[in-house]
Structures are given as structure tokens and as C-alpha cells.
N, C-alpha and C positions, 0 to 999 in steps of 0.2 A: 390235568394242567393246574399248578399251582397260581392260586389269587391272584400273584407278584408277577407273573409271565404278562409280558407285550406282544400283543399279536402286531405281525407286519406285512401290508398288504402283497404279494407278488405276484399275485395275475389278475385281469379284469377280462374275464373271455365275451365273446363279441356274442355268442349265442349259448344256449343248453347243451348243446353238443359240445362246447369246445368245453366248459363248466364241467361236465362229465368227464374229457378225456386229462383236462388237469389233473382232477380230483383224482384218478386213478392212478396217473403217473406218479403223485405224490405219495400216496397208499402203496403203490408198489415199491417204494425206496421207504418203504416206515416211516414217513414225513405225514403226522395228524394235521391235518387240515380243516379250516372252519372256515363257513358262506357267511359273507355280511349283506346285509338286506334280503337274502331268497326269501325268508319269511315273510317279509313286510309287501314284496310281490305276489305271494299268494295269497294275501289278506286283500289286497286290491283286487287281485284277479288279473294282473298284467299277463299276457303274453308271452311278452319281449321281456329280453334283459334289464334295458331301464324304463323306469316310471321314472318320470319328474319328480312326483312326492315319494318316490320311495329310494331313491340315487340309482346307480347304478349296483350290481351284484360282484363282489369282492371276494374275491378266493383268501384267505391269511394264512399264516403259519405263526408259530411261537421264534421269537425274536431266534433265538438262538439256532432254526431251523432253516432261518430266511435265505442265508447267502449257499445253503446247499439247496435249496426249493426253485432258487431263480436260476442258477446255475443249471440242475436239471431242467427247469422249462426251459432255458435256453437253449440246450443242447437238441431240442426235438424236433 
């Protein structure tokens, strides 16, 4: 991914499971995918999806990726 690429949020899954079956869906159509916060939840030791201090877990894609990545989630 080039410096200048805008990642853009398209899914916030409710659990681990569902995180997974995005991330797959996405990788399955060659749509790269990147987690916003998972790290910062396993420096806490969260659980769950959200921590308070660490937001909620955000699935992205590269801008240019977005409207065929939500499109797919949408479809599923």
C-alpha cells in the first residue's frame, strides 16, 4: 500500500467470529484488508470487541477498494 492510500472503514463486526469471516470474505475477492484497534485490545487484554480505551475493532480497506468491499459484505 502506497504512503498516499486512505484507508476507509467498511465493517465493524460485533464479535471475533464475525472479524474473521469478513476478513476472509475480503481475501477471498483480493480486497487487502487491515484491523483498526485489534492491537491495542490485545495490549489491554480485552476479551470483547470493544474496550472503552481502545474503541471499537475496525475492519478497513484502501479507499479505492471500499465501494467493491461493502458491496460484497453487503451481499452476504
Amino acid at each position: 500500500m502506497s504512503n498516499d492510500s486512505k484507508l476507509i472503514t467498511v465493517y465493524i463486526p460485533k464479535n471475533k467470529a464475525e472479524q474473521l469471516v469478513i476478513e476472509a470474505l475480503l481475501n477471498s475477492a483480493e480486497i487487502e484488508s487491515f484491523t483498526l484497534n485489534a492491537g491495542v485490545q490485545s495490549l489491554i487484554g480485552a476479551s470483547a470487541l470493544f474496550n472503552v480505551g481502545a474503541g471499537a475493532i475496525e475492519i478497513q480497506v484502501k479507499e479505492d477498494d471500499a465501494e467493491k468491499a461493502i458491496k460484497l459484505i453487503n451481499s452476504k
